[in-house]
RODO-2510 file (C-alpha; in nm, 4 decimals, decimal comma):
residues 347
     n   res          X          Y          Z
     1     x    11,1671    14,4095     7,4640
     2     x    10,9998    14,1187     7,2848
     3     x    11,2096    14,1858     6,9858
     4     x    11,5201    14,1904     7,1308
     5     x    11,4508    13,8948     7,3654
     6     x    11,3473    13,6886     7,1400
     7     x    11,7012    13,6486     6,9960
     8     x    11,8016    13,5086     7,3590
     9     x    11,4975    13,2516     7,3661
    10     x    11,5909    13,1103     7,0334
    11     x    11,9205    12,9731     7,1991
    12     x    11,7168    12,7710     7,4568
    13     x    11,6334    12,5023     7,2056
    14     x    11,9916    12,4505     7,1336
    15     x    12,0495    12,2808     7,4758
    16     x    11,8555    11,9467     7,2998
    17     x    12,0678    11,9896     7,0388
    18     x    12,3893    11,9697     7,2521
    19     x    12,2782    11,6309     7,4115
    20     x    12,2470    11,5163     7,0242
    21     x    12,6125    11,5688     7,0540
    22     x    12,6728    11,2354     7,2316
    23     x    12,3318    11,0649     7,1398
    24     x    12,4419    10,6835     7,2271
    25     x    12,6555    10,5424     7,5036
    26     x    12,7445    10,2767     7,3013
    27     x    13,0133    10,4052     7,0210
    28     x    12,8951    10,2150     6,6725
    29     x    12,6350     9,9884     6,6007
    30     x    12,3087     9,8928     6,3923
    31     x    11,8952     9,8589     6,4913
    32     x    11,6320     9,7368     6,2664
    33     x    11,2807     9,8579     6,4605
    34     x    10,9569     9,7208     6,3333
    35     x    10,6718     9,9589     6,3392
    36     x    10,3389     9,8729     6,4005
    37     x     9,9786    10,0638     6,4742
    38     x     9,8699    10,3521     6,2713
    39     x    10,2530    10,3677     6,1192
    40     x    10,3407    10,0290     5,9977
    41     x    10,7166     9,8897     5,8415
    42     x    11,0860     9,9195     5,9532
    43     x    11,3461    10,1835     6,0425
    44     x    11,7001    10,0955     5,9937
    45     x    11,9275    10,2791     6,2064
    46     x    12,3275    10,2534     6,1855
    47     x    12,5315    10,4673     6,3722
    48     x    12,9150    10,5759     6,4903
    49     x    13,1257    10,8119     6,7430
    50     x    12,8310    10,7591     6,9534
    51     x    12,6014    10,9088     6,7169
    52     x    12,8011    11,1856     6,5659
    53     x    12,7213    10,9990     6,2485
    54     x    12,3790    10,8033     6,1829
    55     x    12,2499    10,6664     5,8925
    56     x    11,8416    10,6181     5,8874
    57     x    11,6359    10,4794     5,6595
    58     x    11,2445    10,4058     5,6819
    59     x    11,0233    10,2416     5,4727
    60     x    10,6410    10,2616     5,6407
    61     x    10,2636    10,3553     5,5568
    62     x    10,0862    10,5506     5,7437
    63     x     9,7151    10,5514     5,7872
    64     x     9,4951    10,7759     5,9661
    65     x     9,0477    10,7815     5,9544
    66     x     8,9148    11,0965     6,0500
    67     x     8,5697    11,1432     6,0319
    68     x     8,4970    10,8318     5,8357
    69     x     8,7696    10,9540     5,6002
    70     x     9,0970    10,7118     5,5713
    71     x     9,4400    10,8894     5,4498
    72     x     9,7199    10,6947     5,3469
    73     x    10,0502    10,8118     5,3233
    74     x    10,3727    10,6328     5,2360
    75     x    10,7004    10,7071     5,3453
    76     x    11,0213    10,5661     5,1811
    77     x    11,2907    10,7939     5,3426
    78     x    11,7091    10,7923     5,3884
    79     x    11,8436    11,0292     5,6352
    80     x    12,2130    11,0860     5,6935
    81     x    12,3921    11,2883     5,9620
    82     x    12,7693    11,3607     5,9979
    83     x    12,9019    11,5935     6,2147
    84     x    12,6481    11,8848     6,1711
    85     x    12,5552    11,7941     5,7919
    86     x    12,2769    11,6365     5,6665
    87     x    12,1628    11,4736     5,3635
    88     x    11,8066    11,3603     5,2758
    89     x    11,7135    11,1289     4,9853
    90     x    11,3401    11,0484     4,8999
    91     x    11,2655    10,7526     4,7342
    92     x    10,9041    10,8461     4,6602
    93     x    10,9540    11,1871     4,5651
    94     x    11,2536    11,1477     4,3649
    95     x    11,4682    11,4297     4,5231
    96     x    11,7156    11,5181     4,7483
    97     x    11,8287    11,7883     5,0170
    98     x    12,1210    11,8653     5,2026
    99     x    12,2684    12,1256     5,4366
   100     x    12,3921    12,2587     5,7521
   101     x    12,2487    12,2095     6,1297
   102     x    12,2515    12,5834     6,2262
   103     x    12,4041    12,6095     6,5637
   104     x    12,5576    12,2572     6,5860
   105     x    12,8846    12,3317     6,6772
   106     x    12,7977    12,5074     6,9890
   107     x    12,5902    12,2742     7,1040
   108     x    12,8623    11,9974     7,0620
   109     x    13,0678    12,2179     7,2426
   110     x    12,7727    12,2502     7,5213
   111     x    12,7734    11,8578     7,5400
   112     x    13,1452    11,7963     7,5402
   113     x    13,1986    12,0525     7,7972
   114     x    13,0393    11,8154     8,0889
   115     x    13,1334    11,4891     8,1777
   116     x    12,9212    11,1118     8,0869
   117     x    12,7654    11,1796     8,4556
   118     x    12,7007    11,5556     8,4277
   119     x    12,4907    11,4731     8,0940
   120     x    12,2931    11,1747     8,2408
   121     x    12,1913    11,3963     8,5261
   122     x    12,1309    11,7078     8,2857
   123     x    11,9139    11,4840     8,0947
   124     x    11,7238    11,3761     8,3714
   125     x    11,6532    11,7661     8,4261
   126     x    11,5293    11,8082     8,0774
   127     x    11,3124    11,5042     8,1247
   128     x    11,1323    11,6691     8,4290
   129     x    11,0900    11,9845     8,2786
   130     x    10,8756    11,8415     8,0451
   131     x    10,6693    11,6596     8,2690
   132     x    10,8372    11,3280     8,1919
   133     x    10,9914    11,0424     8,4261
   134     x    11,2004    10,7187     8,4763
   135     x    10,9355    10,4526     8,5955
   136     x    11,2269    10,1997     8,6648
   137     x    11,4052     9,9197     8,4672
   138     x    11,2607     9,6143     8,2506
   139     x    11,4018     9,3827     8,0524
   140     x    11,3816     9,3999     7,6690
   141     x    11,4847     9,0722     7,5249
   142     x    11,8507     9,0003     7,7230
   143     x    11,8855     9,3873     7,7523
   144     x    11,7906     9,5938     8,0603
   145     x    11,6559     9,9019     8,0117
   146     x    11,5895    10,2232     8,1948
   147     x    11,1585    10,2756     8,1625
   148     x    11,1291    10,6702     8,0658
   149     x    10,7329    10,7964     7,9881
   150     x    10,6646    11,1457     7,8610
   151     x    10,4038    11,3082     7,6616
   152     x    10,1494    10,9970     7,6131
   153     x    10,4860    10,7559     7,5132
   154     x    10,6572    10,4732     7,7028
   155     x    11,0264    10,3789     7,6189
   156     x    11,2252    10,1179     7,7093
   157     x    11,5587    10,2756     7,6245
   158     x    11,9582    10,0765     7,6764
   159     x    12,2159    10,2898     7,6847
   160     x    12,0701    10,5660     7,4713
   161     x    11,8935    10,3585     7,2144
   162     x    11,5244    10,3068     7,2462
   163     x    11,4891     9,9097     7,1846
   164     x    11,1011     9,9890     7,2436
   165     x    10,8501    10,2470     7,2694
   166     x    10,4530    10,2398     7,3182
   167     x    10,2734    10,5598     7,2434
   168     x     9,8934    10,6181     7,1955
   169     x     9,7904    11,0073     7,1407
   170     x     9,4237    11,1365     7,0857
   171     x     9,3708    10,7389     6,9713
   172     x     9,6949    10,7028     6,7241
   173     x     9,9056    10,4240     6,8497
   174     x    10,2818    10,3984     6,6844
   175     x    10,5071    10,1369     6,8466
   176     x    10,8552    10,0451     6,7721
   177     x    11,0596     9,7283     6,9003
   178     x    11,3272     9,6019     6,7998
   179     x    11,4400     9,2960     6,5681
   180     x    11,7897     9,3240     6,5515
   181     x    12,0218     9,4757     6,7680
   182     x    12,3988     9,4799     6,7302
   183     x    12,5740     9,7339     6,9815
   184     x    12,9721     9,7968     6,9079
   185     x    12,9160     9,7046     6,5579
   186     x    13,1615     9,7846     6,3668
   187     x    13,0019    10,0351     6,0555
   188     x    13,1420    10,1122     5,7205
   189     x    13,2379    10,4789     5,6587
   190     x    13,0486    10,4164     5,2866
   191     x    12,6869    10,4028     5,5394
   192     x    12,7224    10,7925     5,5873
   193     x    12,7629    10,8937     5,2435
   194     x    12,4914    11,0390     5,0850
   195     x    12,3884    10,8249     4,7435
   196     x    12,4447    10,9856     4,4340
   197     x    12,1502    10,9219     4,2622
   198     x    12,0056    11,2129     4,2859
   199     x    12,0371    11,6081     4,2730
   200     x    12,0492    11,7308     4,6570
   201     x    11,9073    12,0908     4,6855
   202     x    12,1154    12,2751     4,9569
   203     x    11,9097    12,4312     5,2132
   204     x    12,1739    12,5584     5,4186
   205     x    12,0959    12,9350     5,3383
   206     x    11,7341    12,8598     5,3949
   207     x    11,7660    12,7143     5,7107
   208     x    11,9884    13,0324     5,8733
   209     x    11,7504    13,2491     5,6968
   210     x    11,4342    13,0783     5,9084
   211     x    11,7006    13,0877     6,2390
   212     x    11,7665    13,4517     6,1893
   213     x    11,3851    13,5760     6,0639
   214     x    11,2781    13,3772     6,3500
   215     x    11,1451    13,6827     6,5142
   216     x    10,9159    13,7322     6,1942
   217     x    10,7839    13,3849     6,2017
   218     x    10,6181    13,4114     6,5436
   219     x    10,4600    13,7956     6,4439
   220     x    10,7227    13,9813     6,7090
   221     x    10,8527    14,1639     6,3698
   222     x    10,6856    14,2960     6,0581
   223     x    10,8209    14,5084     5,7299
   224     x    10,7185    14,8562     5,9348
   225     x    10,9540    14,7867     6,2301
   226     x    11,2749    14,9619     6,2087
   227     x    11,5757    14,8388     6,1449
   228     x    11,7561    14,7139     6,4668
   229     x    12,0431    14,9679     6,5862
   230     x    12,3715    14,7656     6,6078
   231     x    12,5185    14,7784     6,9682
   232     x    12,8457    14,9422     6,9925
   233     x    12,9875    14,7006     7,2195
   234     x    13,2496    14,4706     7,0190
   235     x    13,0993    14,1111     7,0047
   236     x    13,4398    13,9518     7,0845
   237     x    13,4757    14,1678     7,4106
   238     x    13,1324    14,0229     7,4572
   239     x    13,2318    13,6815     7,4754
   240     x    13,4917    13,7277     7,6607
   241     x    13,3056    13,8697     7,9284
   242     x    13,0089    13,5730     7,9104
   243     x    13,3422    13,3194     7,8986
   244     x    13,4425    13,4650     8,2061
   245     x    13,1157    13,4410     8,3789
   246     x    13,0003    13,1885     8,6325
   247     x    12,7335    13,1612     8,8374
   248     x    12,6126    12,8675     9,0808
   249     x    12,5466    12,5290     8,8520
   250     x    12,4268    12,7337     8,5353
   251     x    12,6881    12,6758     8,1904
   252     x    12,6806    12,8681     7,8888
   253     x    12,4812    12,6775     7,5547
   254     x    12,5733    12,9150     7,3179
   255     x    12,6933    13,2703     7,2309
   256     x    12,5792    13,4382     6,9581
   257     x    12,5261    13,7945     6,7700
   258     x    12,2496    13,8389     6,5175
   259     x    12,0822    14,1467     6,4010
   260     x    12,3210    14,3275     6,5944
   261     x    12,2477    14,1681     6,9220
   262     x    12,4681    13,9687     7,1445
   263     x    12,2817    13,7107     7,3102
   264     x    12,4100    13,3645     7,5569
   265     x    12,1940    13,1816     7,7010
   266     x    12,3258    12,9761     8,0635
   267     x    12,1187    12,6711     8,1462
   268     x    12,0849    12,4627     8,4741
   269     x    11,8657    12,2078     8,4247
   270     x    11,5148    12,3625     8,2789
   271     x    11,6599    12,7117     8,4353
   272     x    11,7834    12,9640     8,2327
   273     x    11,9326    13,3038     8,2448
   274     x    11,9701    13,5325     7,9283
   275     x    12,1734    13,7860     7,8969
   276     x    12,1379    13,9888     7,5881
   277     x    12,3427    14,3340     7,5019
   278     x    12,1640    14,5934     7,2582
   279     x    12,1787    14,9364     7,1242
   280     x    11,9423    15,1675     7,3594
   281     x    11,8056    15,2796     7,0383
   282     x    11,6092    14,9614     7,0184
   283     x    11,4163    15,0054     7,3218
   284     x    11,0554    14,9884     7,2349
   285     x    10,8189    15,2527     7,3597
   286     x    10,6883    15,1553     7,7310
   287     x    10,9777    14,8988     7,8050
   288     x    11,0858    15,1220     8,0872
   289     x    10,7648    15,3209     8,1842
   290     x    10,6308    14,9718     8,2689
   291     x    10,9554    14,8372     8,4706
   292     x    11,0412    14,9987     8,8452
   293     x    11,4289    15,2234     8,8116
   294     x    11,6582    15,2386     9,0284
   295     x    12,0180    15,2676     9,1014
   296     x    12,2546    14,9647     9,1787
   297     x    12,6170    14,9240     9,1300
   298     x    12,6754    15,2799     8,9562
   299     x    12,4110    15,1768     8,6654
   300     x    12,0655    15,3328     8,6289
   301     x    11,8557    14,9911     8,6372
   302     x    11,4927    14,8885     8,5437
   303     x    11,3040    14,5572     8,6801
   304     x    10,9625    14,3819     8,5577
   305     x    10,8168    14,0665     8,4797
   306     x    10,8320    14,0034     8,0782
   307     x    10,5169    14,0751     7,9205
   308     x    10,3157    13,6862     7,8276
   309     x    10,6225    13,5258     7,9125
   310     x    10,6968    13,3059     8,2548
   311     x    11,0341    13,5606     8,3790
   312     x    11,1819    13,8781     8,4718
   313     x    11,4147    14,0885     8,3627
   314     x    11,6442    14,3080     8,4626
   315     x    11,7861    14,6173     8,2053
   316     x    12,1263    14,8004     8,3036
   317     x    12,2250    15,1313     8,1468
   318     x    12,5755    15,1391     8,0047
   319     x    12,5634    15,5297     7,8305
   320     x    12,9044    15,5213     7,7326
   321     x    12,8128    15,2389     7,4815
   322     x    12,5096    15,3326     7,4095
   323     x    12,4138    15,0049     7,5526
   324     x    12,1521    14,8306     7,7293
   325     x    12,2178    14,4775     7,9150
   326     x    11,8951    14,2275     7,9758
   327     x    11,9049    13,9726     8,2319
   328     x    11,6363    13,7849     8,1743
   329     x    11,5066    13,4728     8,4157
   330     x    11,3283    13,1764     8,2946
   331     x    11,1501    13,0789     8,5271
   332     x    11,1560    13,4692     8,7023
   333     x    11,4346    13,5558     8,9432
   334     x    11,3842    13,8384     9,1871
   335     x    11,6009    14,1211     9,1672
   336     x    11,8345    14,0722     9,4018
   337     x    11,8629    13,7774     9,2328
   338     x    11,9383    13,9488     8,8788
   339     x    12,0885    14,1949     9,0922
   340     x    12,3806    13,8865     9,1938
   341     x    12,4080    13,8089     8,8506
   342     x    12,4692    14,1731     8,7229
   343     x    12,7239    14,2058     8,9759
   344     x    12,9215    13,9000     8,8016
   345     x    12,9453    14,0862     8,4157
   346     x    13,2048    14,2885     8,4012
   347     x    13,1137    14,4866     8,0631
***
């Protein structure tokens, strides 16, 4: 069950990736940030399309003492995003990379599917989940900001772009404020091309490698399991199904079929419900032994909380496609509740 799963869970951290979609409210502009603490120098950010398209560069040193021992480290660093791509130039190192953000396309898609007010408030959401709040507004210079504090940090943030931001963790301080600031700036399309200086190494088959070995990295796979069984079940019936699909509040981040496994993942704030369709073939020794059966709807069904991870999940039988279907809730559902959802998936 872990195996397959897995797959599903991958997709939650796309939902971050969706708000990157529409990063700014403000459509072009420039920041200079000074950096001070145990990270001292500048970052230099320009951006456009509200952040489709950013440009960074930092210059800083770093230093850190532990145990009486003091590490330097110096970082001289250009970053540049369009639309999904990236390109990386390192002025210390001498190289360059470049590539492709794996699953940015749905993500945009995620983002563009809600409206300004829908991704404020979905934002908001995220920020809770982690344990994070707005303390209220402040002034920053002329510009009012919104006060958010998460994770040891304090930001002062206007429209999007963090104009300040306090953070001391485990006695390393790094603060940023601004020195210039020039919203609805108007940016030349020659800031987001990559300099040609330099050799750029494309990692884009490295980086879908890591997405889809994912499972390995974490120890959930190793080179005795078998081969996963493709599911029968066309993908593109499959998304046609999850397209058709609603449920209370929750919308769909991203659809996907690796490994042969279909996997989308619906989110509603920090809620999410997976739903994941696999060959039975793949069902690993206990899965059902350890989850109550039981009829519902004309499908032989199995319930249980997931093994080490905070949900349930609910398995439906589909024989005639060799086929199982996992409903998984994160946080747990009750299955009634699974049960509802089930009812809504016509496969």
């Amino acid at each position: 069950m872990k195996r397959l799963l897995l797959i599903a869970l991958v997709l939650i951290g796309m939902q971050a990736q969706g708000q990157e979609a529409k990063r700014y409210a403000i459509k072009s502009g420039y920041i200079k940030l000074e950096l001070t603490g145990n990270v001292s120098g500048t970052r230099e950010i320009w951006w456009d399309n509200y952040g489709s398209k950013t440009r960074e560069l930092e210059k800083s040193t770093s230093v850190t003492k532990i145990f009486g021992i003091k590490t330097e480290e110096k970082t001289h660093k250009l970053t540049i995003n369009v639309d999904g791509l990236f390109w990386v130039r390192d002025y210390i190192e001498g190289t360059g990379s470049k590539g492709k953000i794996y699953g940015y396309q749905q993500s945009k898609d995620f983002a563009n599917s809600m409206t300004d007010k829908e991704r404020e408030e979905f934002g908001k959401q995220m920020l809770q989940g982690m344990g994070g709040q707005i303390q209220g507004e402040e002034k920053v210079g002329s510009y009012t900001c919104e006060v958010v504090s998460l994770m040891g940090a304090k930001t002062w943030v206007y429209k999007g772009v963090a104009l300040k931001t306090e953070a001391n963790l485990m006695g390393i301080t790094a603060n940023e404020k601004y020195t210039e600031f020039k919203p609805d700036m108007a940016v030349a399309v020659a800031k987001f091309v990559a300099p040609t200086d330099v050799e750029y190494e494309d990692q884009s088959v490295e980086m879908q490698g890591m997405w889809d070995q994912s499972m390995m990295d974490d120890g959930y796979e190793d080179e005795d399991d078998e081969p996963m069984v493709p599911v029968k079940y066309p993908f593109e019936k499959f998304k046609k199904v999850i397209n058709g699909f609603s449920h209370q509040d929750y919308r769909c981040v991203a659809t996907h079929s690796m490994q042969g496994v279909h996997a989308a993942n619906f989110m509603k704030g920090m809620n999410a419900i997976m739903v994941v369709a696999t060959s039975r073939q793949n069902a690993e020794d206990g899965d059902k032994e350890r989850f109550e059966s039981f009829n519902a709807n004309g499908h032989k069904c199995y319930y249980g909380k997931m093994e080490e991870e905070e949900g349930t999940a609910l398995l439906v039988e589909y024989p005639q496609y060799d086929m199982f279907i996992s409903i998984v809730g994160v946080p747990g559902l009750s299955k009634n509740e699974l049960l509802e959802v089930e009812k809504k998936l016509q496969f």
